[in-house]
Each structure stands twice: as structure tokens, then as C-alpha cells.
C-alpha positions in Angstrom: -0.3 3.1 7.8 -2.6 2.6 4.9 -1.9 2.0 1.2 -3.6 4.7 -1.2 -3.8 3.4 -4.4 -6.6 2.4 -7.0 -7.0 -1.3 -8.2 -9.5 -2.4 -10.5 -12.1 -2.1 -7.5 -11.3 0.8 -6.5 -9.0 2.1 -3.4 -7.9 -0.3 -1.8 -7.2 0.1 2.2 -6.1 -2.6 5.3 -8.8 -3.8 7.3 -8.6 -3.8 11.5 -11.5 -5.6 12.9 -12.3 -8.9 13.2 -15.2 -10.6 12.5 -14.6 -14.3 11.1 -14.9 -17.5 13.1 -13.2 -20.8 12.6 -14.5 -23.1 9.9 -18.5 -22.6 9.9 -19.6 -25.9 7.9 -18.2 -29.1 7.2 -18.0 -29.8 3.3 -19.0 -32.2 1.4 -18.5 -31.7 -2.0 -15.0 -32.3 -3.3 -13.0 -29.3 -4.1 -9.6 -28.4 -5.7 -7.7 -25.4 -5.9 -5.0 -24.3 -8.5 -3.0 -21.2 -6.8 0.4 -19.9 -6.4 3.0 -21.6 -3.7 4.2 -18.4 -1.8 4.1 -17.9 2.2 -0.2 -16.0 1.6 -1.3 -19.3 -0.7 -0.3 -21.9 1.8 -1.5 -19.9 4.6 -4.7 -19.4 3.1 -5.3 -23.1 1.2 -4.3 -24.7 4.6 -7.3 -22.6 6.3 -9.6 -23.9 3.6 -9.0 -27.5 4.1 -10.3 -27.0 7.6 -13.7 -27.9 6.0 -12.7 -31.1 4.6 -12.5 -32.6 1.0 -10.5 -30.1 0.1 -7.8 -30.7 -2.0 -4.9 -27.3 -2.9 -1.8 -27.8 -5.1 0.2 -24.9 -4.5 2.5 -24.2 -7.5 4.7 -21.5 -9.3 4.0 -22.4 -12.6 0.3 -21.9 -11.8 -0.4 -18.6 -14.4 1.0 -21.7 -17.2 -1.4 -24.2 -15.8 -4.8 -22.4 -15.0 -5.9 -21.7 -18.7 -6.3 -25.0 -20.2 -7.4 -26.3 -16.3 -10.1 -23.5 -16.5 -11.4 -24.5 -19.8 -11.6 -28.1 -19.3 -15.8 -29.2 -18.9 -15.9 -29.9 -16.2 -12.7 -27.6 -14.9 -9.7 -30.0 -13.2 -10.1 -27.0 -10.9 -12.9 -25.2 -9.0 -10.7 -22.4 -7.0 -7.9 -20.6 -8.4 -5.3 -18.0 -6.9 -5.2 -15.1 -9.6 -3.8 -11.8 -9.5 -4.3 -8.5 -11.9 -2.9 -9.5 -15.0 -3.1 -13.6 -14.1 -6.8 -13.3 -14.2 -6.6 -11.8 -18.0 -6.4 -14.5 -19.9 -9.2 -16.7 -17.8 -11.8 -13.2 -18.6 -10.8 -13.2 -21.9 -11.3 -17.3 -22.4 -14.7 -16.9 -20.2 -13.9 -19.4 -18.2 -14.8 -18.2 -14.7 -17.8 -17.1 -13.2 -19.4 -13.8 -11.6 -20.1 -13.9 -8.4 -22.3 -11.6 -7.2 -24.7 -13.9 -6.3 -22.6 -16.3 -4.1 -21.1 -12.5 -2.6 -25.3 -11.6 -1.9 -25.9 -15.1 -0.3 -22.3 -15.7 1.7 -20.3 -12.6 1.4 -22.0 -10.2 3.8 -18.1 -10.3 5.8 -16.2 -9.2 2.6 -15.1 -5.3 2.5 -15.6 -3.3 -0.6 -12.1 -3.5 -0.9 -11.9 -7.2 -1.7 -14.6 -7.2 -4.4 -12.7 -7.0 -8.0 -15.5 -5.8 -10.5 -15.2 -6.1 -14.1 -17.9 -4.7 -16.1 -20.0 -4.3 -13.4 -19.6 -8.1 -12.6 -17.5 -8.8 -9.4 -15.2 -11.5 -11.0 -13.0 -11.7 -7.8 -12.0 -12.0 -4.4 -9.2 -10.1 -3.1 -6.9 -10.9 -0.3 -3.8 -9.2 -0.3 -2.0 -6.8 -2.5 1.5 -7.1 -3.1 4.5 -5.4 -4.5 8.4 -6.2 -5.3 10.2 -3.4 -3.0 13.7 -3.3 -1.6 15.1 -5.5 1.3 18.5 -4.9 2.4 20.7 -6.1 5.1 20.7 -3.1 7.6 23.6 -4.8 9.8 25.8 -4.7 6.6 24.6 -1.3 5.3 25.5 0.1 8.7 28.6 -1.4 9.2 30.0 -0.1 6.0 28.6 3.5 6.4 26.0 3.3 3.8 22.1 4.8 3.9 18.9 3.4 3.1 19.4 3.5 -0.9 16.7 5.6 -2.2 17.2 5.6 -5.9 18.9 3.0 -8.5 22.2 5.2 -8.7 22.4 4.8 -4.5 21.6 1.0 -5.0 24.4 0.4 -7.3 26.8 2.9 -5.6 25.8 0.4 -2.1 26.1 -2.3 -4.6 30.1 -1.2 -5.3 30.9 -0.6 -1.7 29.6 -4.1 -1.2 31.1 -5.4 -3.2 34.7 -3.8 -2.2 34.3 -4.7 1.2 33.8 -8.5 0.2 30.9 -9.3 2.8 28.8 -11.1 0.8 28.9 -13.5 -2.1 27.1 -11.2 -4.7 25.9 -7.4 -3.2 22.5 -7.5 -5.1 20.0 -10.3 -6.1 17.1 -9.8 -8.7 14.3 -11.7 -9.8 15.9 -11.8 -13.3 14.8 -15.2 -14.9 14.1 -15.0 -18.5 10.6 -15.0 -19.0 7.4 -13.9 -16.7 9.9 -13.0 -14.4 12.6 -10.7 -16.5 9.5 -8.9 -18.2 8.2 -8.2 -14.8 11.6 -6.2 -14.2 11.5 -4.1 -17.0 7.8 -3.5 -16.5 8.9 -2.1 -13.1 11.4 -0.2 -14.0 9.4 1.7 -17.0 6.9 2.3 -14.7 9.3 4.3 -12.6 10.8 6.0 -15.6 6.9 6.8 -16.2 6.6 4.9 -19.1 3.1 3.5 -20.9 3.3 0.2 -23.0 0.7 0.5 -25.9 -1.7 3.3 -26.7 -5.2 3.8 -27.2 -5.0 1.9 -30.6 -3.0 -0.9 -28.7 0.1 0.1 -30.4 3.5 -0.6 -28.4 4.9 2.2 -26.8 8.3 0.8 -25.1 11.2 1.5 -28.1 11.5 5.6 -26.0 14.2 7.1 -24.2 12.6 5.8 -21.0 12.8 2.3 -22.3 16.7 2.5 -22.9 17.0 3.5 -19.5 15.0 1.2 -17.9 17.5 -1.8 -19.8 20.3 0.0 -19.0 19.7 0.0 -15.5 18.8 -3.6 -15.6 22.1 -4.7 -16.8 24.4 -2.3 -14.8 22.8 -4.2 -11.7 23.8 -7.6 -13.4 27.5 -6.6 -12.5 26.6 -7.3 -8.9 25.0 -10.2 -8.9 24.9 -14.0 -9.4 26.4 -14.9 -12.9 23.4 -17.0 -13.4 20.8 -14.5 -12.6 18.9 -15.9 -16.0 17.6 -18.4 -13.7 17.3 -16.0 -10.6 13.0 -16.5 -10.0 11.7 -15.2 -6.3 12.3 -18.4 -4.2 16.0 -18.4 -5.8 16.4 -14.4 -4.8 14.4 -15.9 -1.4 17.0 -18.2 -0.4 19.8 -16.3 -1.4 19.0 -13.8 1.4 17.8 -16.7 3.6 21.5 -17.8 3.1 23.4 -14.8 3.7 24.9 -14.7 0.1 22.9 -11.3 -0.5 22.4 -7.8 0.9 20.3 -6.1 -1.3 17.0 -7.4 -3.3 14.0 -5.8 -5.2 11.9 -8.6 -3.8 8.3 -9.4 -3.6 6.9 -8.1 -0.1 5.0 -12.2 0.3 8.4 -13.1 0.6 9.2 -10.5 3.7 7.9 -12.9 6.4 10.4 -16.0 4.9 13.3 -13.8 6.3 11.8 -13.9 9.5 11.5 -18.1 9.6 13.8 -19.5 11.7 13.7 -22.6 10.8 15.2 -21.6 6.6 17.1 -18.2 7.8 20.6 -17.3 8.8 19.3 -13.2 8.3 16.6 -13.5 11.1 16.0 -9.6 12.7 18.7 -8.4 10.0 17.0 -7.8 6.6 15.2 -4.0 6.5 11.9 -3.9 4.3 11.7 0.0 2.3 10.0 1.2 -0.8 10.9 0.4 -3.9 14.0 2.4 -5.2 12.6 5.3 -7.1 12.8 6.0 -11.2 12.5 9.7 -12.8 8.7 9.7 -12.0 7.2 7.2 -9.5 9.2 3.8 -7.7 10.5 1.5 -10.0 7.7 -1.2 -8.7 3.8 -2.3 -9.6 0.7 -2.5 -7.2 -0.7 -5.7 -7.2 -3.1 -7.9 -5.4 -3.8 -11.9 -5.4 -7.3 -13.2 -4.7 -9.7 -16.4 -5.6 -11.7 -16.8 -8.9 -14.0 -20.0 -9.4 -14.7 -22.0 -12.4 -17.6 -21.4 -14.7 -17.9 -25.0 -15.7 -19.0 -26.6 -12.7 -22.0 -27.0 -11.1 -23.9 -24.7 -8.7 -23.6 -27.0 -5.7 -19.8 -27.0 -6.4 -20.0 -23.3 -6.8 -21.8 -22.7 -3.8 -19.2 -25.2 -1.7 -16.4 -24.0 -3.8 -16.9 -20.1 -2.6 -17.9 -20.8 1.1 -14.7 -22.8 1.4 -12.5 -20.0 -0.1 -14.1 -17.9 2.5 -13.0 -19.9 5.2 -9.5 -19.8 4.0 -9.8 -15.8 3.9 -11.1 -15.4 7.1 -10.0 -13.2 10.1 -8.5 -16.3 12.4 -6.7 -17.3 9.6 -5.1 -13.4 9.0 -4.4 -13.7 12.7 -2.4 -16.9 12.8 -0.6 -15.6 9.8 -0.3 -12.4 10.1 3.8 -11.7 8.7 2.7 -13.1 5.7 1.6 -10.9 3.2 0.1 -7.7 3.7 -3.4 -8.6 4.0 -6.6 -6.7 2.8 -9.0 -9.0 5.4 -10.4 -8.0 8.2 -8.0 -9.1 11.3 -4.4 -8.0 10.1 -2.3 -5.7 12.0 0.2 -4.2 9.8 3.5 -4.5 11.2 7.2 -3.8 10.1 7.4 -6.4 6.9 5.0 -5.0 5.8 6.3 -1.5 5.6 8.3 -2.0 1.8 4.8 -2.5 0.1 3.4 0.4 2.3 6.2 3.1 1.2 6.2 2.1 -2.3 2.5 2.7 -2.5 3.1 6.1 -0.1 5.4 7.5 -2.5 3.6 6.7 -6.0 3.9 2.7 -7.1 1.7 2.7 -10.2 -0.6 -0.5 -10.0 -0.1 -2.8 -12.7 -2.0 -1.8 -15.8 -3.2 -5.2 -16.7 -4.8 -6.4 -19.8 -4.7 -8.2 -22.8 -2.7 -5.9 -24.8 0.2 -6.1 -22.0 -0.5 -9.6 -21.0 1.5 -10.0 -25.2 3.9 -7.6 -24.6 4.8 -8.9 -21.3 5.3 -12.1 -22.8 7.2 -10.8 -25.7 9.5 -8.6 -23.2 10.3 -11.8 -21.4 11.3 -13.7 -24.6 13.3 -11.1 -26.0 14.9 -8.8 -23.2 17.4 -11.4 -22.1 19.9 -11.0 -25.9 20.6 -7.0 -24.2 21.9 -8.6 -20.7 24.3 -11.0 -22.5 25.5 -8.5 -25.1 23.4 -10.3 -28.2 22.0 -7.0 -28.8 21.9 -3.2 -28.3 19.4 -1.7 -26.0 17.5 0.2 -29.4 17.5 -2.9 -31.5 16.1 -5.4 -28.3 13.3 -3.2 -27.7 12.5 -2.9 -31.8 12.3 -6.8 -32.0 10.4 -7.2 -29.1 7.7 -4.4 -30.6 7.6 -6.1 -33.5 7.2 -9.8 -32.3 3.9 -7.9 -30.1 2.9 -6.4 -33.6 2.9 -10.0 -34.9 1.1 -11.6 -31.5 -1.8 -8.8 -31.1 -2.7 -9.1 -34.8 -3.3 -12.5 -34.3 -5.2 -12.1 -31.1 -7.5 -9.2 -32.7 -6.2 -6.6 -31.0 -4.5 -4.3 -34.1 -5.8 -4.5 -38.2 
């Protein structure tokens, strides 16, 4: 199983040899890292502080955070956990480094794969790619006579049968919290409807036919779940499976192995992982990956420490002892069955995200504005007008449009 799909890198596949020891040196130099607090981040931050004076906070409000950490002299950070359109806004502020010359001197166990280039420059460090897809509770789908849901329309007629048989608090959960996370909905779902958010000129693109779709399925699947899905981010969606008070999620696939934990789950062996439900063109889901960037304002010797302790926390042994969590592109991972959502969604189409700076404003403006359709505020036409225009307002004063 292999995903097929083109990053900024290039294609992108899963390594399956092993070449990585434990911790080669013992640091030094005092190093912190900013980076998300998901199943991979932990996994990968706890490998790192192996080598000593390391120090990791692992938080979800990290894409918030990093910019003004990043552009402190000297940064209050000297790794960070970054992913397509997270890294944006620390390119465009020029505040982390290339690192092609730490990749030369210490790199000569990364894959091609794993080097994110930007202008010729490699800028990053991948380590896993990633992808909301569908889980769903096979022992309920089976019991009630219902098959794998392929499109929306089956998800929300499995939804109503759910619902009707009264198994489960709310049939469906969605990572629906205004903001990053709402936007990132609607991104997903215009990408399945084949949508494109700005043109060449940076103009939006998102007030269309396929737009009004996309809301409209966003808010018939609010029927079936939690009243307060405004609030609904992906540890909330998390433990609502974990708690048996779901059966059916678009959910990140670094959130597949936390089904699995016996120590948090009641759904151990019982939640299915399969692509993203599909749109009119492609599955209503974005390719993705996560990797490490450093700070530019630091020194070399932090820089050099900095990078060869990231390595060590991206290295085979630690892919090997964590191996459920995310769907890893270092060498060492066996792909197994949670990983098999992200691997079908990229099988059958998944568009990566298209980041940059253009959508990095409209995805900000989508999660500001989408949320007066769900609650009635506003028609699906006159939502998506206002949130074009507040983009118009935003990318004129970024320099993007005259």
C-alpha cells in the first residue's frame, strides 16, 4: 500500500527499511521545541529528549503561537512542528532557516521524500502526512444492515438509520469548531466538489455552485450531531468516539491509533478506518504532512544541535516503537490497518492542500464567517459573499491584490 500523491517535494511514498539507531550523541546545548500535541508530536518530542536538555511543549494552539515565537531575537523556540499551510506564514515572516547545509552534514538517512523544498531551498523535514478520512463503528454499521458509506448522501442516510435505531448519543461527529477548524471543513469539502479558492490574480473563487454545496452539506450533517459542534475541535471528535457516544467521524488519521488505546477507549477493535467520503470530483479531504522547521535567529551551534536532535526524534527506532501512530514517511514503519483511511483517500484522488498565502486569508476569513449559515444567521449565497469580501479587504492589506 503506497500513497501517490504530490506535496511540495514531490511524490511522496512510505519508507520500509530501517536504518536509524538509538540516540547517537549526548546534547549539550539547550533546546526547545514548539509543535502540535497529537499521538506523532509526542511520540516524536519524547524520542528527541533522549539526548538531553531538551525541552518540547506540545500544544494545539501551536499554528497561534509559533509566529511571534519565531520572530523573537533570539527565537523562544529553536524546533517547530509545521505542516503545509502552518509553515506559510513563518516563510513569509523569514523567520526560519534553510537547511541544506545541516541535510549535507547530518542528513545522509533522510529519503527524498522528507525533504520539503521551497525555491530550491529545503525549508523542511517531513515525517508523516496526514489526512481527515472516515472512521465508523463497523459493529454498529453491521448490526443495523448498513455498508461502508461511500459518499456524503450514504453518510447521512447511515446517519438517519442511526439515528432511528437510538444506539448512540449523536450518529456523526465533526471537527466543526468555528475557526481553523470549521474552515478546514469547508476546504475539504470544496475540494471534493472540485473547487479552487483564488485565481491566478489571487481573486476569491468560493461564492460558485460548488461552494453552496459544500455548506449545504456541512449543515445537513449538523442534524446528527452534538448541539454544540461550534466547539467540536479533533480531541473533542477524539473522545467522543473514545466514549462510545459516536459512530461515524471525518477524523484526522493521527487520531486512528487513540481508538486503539486501551487505557482512554471503550471502542477498542470496533472503529473501521476508510477514505474520505467522496464529493462530485475527488474525496471530500486534503493531503497533508507535519514535519520540523528550525529558527533562523539562533546561532549555528544551536542550529547544528537543534537539527541533529530533531533527527533523533525522527528516527527508525522511534517509528518502530510507535508505529499506530500516524502514518509515517521514515524509514522503519510498517503500514498497517489505521493507517488504511489516509491510504484510500489518497488511492482514490485526495487533493493535497494547496497552501499559501492567499488561502492561508481565506481560510481564516472562512473560519470567521462560515459559522452565521450553520445557525441560520445567513443564507448559503450571502455567507460565502461576506466571507469574499472580508478576504478582498485582508489580501489588499497583505499585498496580495491592488
Amino acid at each position: 500500500m503506497k500513497l501517490k500523491t504530490i506535496f511540495l517535494a514531490g511524490a511522496l511514498s512510505l519508507a520500509s527499511t530501517s536504518v536509524w539507531a538509538a540516540c547517537a550523541f549526548e546534547n549539550d546545548v539547550p533546546v526547545k521545541s514548539l509543535t502540535a500535541g497529537f499521538e506523532a508530536w509526542k511520540a516524536a518530542t519524547d524520542a528527541m529528549a533522549e539526548c538531553g536538555n531538551f525541552q518540547a511543549s506540545l500544544d494545539q494552539e501551536f499554528k497561534e503561537k509559533q509566529p511571534e515565537a519565531f520572530a523573537a531575537n533570539p527565537a523562544l523556540y529553536q524546533i517547530g512542528g509545521v505542516a503545509n499551510e502552518t509553515m506559510i506564514p513563518l516563510l513569509n515572516a523569514g523567520t526560519i532557516r534553510p537547511l541544506d547545509d545541516l541535510v549535507e552534514k547530518y542528513g545522509q538517512n533522510l529519503t527524498p521524500n522528507q525533504l520539503i523544498a521551497v525555491d530550491g531551498k529545503i525549508m523542511a523535514i517531513a515525517m508523516m502526512v496526514n489526512a481527515q478520512h472516515l472512521m465508523y463503528r463497523e459493529d454498529i454499521l453491521a448490526d443495523l444492515g448498513i455498508e461502508e458509506p461511500k459518499t456524503y448522501a450514504d453518510v447521512l442516510a447511515a446517519a438517519e438509520k442511526i439515528k432511528a435505531a437510538g444506539v448512540v448519543e449523536y450518529p456523526l461527529g465533526g471537527t466543526f469548531a468555528t475557526g481553523w477548524n470549521l474552515a478546514q471543513e469547508f476546504v475539504n469539502m470544496y475540494l471534493g466538489e472540485g473547487g479552487n479558492f483564488v485565481d491566478d490574480d489571487n481573486m476569491p473563487t468560493i461564492n460558485t455552485p460548488e461552494g453552496v454545496r459544500s455548506l449545504e452539506t456541512l449543515k445537513a450533517m449538523t442534524a446528527y450531531m452534538d448541539p454544540e459542534y461550534l466547539v467540536s475541535d479533533s480531541t473533542y471528535v477524539q473522545q467522543q468516539f473514545q466514549q462510545g457516544k459516536i459512530a461515524m467521524a471525518n477524523l484526522w488519521a493521527s487520531r486512528a491509533a487513540a481508538m486503539e488505546d486501551p487505557a482512554e477507549s471503550q471502542v477498542v477493535g470496533k472503529v473501521k478506518m476508510a477514505s474520505a467520503p467522496m464529493g462530485s470530483a475527488a474525496p471530500a479531504t486534503s493531503l497533508w504532512w507535519d514535519g520540523i522547521v528550525l529558527a533562523k535567529h539562533m546561532t549555528d551551534e544551536q542550529a547544528d544541535a537543534a537539527f541533529r536532535v530533531a533527527l533523533e526524534g525522527l528516527d527508525s527506532e522511534m517509528v518502530q516503537a510507535n508505529n499506530d501512530a500516524a502514518v509515517w514517511l521514515i524509514p522503519g514503519y510498517d503500514v498497517g490497518p489505521l493507517a488504511a483511511g489516509a491510504a484510500a483517500s489518497a488511492e482514490n484522488g485526495a487533493r493535497p492542500y494547496p497552501a499559501s498565502t492567499a488561502l492561508g486569508i481565506l481560510h481564516s476569513e472562512i473560519g470567521n464567517g462560515l459559522a452565521a449559515y450553520l445557525t441560520g444567521a445567513k443564507d448559503a449565497e450571502t455567507t460565502l459573499a461576506d466571507i469574499e469580501a472580508n478576504y478582498l479587504v485582508s489580501a489588499k492589506e497583505a499585498g496580495l491584490i491592488d
